[in-house]
C-alpha positions as CSV (number, residue, x, y, z in Angstrom):
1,X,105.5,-110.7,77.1
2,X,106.5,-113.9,77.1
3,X,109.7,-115.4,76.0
4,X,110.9,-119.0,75.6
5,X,114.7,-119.5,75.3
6,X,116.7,-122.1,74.3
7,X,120.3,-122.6,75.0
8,X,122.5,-125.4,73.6
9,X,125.9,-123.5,73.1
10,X,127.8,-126.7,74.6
11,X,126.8,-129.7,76.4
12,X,124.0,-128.6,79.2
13,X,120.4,-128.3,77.3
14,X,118.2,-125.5,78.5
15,X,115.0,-124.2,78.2
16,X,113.5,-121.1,80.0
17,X,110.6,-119.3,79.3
18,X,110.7,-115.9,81.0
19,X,108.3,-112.9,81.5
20,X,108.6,-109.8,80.6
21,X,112.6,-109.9,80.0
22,X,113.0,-110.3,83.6
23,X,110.5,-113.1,85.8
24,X,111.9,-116.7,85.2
25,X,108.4,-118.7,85.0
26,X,110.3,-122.4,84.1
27,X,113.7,-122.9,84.0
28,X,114.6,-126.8,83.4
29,X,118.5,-127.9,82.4
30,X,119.4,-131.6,81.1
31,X,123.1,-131.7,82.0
32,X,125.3,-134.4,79.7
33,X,127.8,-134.5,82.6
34,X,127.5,-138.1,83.2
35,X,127.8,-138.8,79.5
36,X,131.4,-136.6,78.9
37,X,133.0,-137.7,82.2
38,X,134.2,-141.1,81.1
39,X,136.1,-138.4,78.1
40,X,137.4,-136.3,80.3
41,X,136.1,-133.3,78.8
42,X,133.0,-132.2,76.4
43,X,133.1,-134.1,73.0
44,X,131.4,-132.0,70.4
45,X,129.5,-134.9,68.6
46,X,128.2,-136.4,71.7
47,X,127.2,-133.2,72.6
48,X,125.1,-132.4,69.8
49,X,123.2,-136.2,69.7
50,X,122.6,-135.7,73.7
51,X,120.6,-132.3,72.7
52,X,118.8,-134.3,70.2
53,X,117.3,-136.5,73.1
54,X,116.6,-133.6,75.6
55,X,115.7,-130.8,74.0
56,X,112.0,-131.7,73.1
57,X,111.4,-133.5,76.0
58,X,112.5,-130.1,78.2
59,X,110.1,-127.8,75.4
60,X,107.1,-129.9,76.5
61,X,107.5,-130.2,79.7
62,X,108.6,-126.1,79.7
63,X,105.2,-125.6,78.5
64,X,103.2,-127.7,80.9
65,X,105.0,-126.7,83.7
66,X,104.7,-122.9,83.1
67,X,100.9,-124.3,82.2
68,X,101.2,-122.9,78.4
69,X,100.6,-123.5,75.4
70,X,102.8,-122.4,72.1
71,X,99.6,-119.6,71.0
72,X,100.9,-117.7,74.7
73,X,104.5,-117.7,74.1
74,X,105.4,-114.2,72.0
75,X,108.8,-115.1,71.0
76,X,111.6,-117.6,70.7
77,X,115.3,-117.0,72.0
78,X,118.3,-119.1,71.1
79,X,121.6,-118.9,71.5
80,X,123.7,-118.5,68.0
81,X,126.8,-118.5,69.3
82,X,129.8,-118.5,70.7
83,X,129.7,-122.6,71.4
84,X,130.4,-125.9,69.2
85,X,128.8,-125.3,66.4
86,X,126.7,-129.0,66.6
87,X,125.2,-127.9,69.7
88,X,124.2,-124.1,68.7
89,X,122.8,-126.4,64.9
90,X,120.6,-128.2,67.1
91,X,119.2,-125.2,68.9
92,X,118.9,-123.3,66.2
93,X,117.3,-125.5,63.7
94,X,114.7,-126.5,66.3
95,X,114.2,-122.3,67.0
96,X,113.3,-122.1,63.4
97,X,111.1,-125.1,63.2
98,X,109.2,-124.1,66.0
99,X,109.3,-120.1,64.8
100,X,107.9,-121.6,61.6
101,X,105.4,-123.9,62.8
102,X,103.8,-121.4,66.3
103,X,104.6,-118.5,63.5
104,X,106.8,-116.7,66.2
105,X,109.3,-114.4,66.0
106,X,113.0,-115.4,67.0
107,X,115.6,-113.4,68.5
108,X,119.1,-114.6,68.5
109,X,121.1,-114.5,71.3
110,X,124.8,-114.2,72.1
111,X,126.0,-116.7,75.0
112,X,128.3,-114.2,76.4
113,X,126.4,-110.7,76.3
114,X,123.7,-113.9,77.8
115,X,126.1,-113.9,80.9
116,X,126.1,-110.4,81.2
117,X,122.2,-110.1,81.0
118,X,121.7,-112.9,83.9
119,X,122.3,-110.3,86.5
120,X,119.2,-108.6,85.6
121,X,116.9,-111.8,85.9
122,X,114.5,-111.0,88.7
123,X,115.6,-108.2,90.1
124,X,113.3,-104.8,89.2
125,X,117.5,-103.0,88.6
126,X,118.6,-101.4,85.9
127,X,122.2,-101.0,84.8
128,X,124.0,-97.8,85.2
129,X,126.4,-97.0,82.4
130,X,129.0,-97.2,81.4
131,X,130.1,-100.3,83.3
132,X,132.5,-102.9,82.7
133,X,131.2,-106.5,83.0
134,X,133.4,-109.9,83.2
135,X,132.5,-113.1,81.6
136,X,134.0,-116.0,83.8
137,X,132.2,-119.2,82.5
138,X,133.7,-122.5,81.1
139,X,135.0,-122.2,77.8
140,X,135.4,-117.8,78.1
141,X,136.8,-115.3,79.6
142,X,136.2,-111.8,78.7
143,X,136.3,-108.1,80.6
144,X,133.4,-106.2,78.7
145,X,132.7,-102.6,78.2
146,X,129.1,-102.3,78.4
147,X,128.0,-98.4,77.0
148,X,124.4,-100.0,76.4
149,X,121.6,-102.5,76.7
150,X,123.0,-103.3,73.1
151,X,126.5,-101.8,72.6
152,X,129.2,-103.9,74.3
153,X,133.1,-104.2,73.6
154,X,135.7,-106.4,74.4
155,X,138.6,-104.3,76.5
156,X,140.2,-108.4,76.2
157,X,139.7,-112.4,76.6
158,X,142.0,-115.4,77.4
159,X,143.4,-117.0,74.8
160,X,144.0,-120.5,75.6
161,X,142.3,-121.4,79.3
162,X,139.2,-119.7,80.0
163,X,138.8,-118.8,84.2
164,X,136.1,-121.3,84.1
165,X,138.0,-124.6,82.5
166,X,140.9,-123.3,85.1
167,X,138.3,-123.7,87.8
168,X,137.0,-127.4,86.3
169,X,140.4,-128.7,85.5
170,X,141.7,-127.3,89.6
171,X,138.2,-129.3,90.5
172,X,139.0,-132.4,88.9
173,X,142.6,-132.8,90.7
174,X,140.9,-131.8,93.9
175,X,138.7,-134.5,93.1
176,X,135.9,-132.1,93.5
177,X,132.3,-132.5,91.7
């Protein structure tokens, strides 16, 4: 089975096409770093016009590189959420033209229980549960009950500053990349 995800939850543009839940075939990332830094932080509109320029660009060269064409991929993956909602538009409106036009399935995603998952990505492990996972990444942090592959619950998350924007914000006085 083959999978092709698409993440645009905030400013980085991803695509990943993966086999078999697990095997990462392609994994390209268009960062908009350069673009926000003269802001001083992410700005939401920029943001969503920079995935308008890198998102088809990375789709076709996804499929050359994992030597594909759209008729191999099984289904689509995006991420619906959490993120700023003009980013997760554009990923989601191009999941459902492309669902429409390869007539593919597509499976939304949440970015967080996304985090969670990445552990498993080529490794041949399972999960033992119940076990309680931590979300660390820029804009959340969450500890996570996880009973399932598909029932999670939040024990509790930050409220203002995420652990990851601590971590950015601490790199930027340290004048650290």
């Amino acid at each position: 089975m083959l999978i092709l995800g698409i993440e645009t939850s905030c400013d980085d543009t991803a695509v990943a096409i993966v086999e078999n839940g697990r095997q990462v075939l392609v994994d390209l990332v268009a960062s908009q770093t350069r673009q926000h830094r003269k802001f001083g932080g992410v700005v939401p509109e920029v943001a969503s016009r920079e995935h308008l320029l890198f998102l088809f660009p990375l789709l076709r060269e996804a499929l050359r590189r994992g030597r594909l064409s759209p008729s191999r991929i099984d289904f689509l993956a995006v991420t619906v959420g959490p993120g700023l909602r003009g980013s997760l538009l554009v990923g989601v409106k191009t999941a459902q033209s492309l669902g429409f036009s390869w007539n593919k399935k597509i499976v939304p995603i949440n970015h967080l229980q996304a985090h969670l998952f990445a552990s498993l990505l080529g490794r041949n492990t399972c999960w033992r549960f119940p076990l309680l996972g931590m979300v660390a990444s820029g804009g959340h942090s969450a500890l996570v009950l996880v009973q399932s592959y598909s029932s999670f619950r939040v024990l509790g998350e930050t409220k203002d500053d995420a652990a990851g924007e601590a971590f950015d914000k601490i790199a930027k006085l340290l004048r650290l990349p």
